[in-house]
N, C-alpha and C positions, 0 to 999 in steps of 0.2 A: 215739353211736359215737365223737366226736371225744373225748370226755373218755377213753374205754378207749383209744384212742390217747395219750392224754397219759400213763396210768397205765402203758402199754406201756415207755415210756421207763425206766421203775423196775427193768425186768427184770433180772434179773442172769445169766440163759444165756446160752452163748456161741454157741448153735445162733439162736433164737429170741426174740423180743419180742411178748411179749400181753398182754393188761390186760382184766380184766374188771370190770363194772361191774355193781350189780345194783341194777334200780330196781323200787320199789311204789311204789302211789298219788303217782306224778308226783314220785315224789322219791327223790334218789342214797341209800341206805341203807348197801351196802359195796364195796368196791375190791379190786380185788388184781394182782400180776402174778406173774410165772412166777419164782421165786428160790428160794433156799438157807435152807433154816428158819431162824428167828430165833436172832440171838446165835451160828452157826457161818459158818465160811467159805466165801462163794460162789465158782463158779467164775473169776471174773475177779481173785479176791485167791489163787486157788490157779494162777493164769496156766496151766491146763489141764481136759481136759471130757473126763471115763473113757470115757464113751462116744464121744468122735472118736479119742483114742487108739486105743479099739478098734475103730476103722471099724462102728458101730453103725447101720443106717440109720434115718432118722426113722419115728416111730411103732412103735420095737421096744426090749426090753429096759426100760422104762421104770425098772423097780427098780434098774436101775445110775447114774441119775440123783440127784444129790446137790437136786436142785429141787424146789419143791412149784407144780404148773399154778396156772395164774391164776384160774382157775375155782372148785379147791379155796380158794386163799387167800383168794378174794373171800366164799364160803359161812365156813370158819373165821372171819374179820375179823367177819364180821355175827355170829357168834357170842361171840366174845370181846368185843364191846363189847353184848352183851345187845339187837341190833336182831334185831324176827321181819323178813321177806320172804317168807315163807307167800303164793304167791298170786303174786309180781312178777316181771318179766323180766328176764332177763342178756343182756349185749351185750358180746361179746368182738370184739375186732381183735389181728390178728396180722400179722408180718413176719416175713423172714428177719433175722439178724444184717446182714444186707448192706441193709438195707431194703425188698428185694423182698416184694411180699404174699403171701401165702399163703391159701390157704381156710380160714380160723382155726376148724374146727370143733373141736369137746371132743372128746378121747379117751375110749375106754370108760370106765376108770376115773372119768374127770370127767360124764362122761352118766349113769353109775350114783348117783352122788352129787348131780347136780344134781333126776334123779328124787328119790331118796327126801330133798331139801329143799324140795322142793314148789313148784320152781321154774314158771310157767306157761308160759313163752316164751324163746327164744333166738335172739338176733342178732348174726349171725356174719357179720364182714369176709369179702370174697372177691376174690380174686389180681386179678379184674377189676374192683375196685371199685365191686361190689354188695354188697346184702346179701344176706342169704339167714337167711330165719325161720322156724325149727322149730317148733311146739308139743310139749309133753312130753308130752302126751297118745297124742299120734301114737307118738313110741316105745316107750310101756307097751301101747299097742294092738298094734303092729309084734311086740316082742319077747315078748307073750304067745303068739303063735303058732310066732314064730321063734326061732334063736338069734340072741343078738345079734355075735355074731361075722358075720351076714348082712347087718349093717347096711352099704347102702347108701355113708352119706357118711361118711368114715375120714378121722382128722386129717391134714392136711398134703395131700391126695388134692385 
C-alpha cells in the first residue's frame, strides 16, 4: 500500500490522488495513477477541472473528466508493456487534493474493468487508515443477482 501511495503522487487531478498498484506472485507487475491521457494536457497545465467549474460533485458525470482512474491506468500499463496479472491483487490508496484520505474504493467503471481482467483481490486505503479488502469474486456473485448500481461501497463514500 505504501508504494500506491508513492505512485499517488504522479496524479495529475486537481480533485484527487490515487495510485494503484497491481501485484501477482509476490511481485509489482503495473502502476498507474489518476491523470490526463498520454501526450495531452492535464489539468494542472490547463490551471482548471470542467468539472469544478461546473460544481460537479464527486462520483458523478465521470465522462466530463479529461483523466483516466488509476485503476484503468494501472490494467492498461500491464498491458502496454505485455505483463499478464491474470490471478493478482490491486492496492489502491487515495487522497483528497488537500491530503485528507478518502475510502479509495474503484468506481463502477473501474470495478467493471477490474472484473473482466481477472483481477483476484482489492486493497483499498480507507479515510481511517485501514484497509479494506474486496474479493472480485464477491461482486460477480453480488452483481449476478443484483444491479450493480446496489452496490454497497461507492467511490469516495
Amino acid at each position: 500500500m505504501g508504494i500506491a501511495k508513492e505512485v499517488a503522487k504522479g496524479s495529475t487531478c486537481l480533485r484527487r490522488k490515487i495510485g494503484a498498484v497491481i501485484v501477482r506472485d509476490d511481485q509489482i507487475v503495473s502502476t498507474g495513477y489518476v491523470g490526463a491521457p498520454r501526450k495531452t494536457r492535464a489539468c494542472p497545465d490547463r490551471k482548471s477541472c470542467l468539472r469544478n467549474k461546473l460544481r460537479i460533485p464527486s462520483g458523478q458525470r465521470y465522462e466530463l473528466c479529461r483523466s483516466v482512474h488509476a485503476e484503468a491506468n494501472a490494467i492498461i500499463n500491464a498491458g502496454r508493456a505485455g505483463v499478464s496479472f491474470l490471478g493478482g491483487n490491486m492496492y489502491i490508496w487515495g487522497s483528497n487534493a488537500d491530503e485528507s484520505l478518502i475510502n479509495a474504493f474503484p468506481c463502477f467503471f473501474c470495478k467493471r474493468m477490474i472484473v473482466n481482467a481477472g483481477i483476484r483481490n482489492v486493497f483499498c486505503s480507507m479515510k481511517n487508515k485501514s484497509i479494506r479488502v474486496f474479493s472480485v469474486a464477491t461482486w460477480q456473485e453480488e452483481w449476478t443477482y443484483n444491479d450493480i448500481i446496489n452496490d454497497k461501497e461507492q467511490y469516495g463514500s
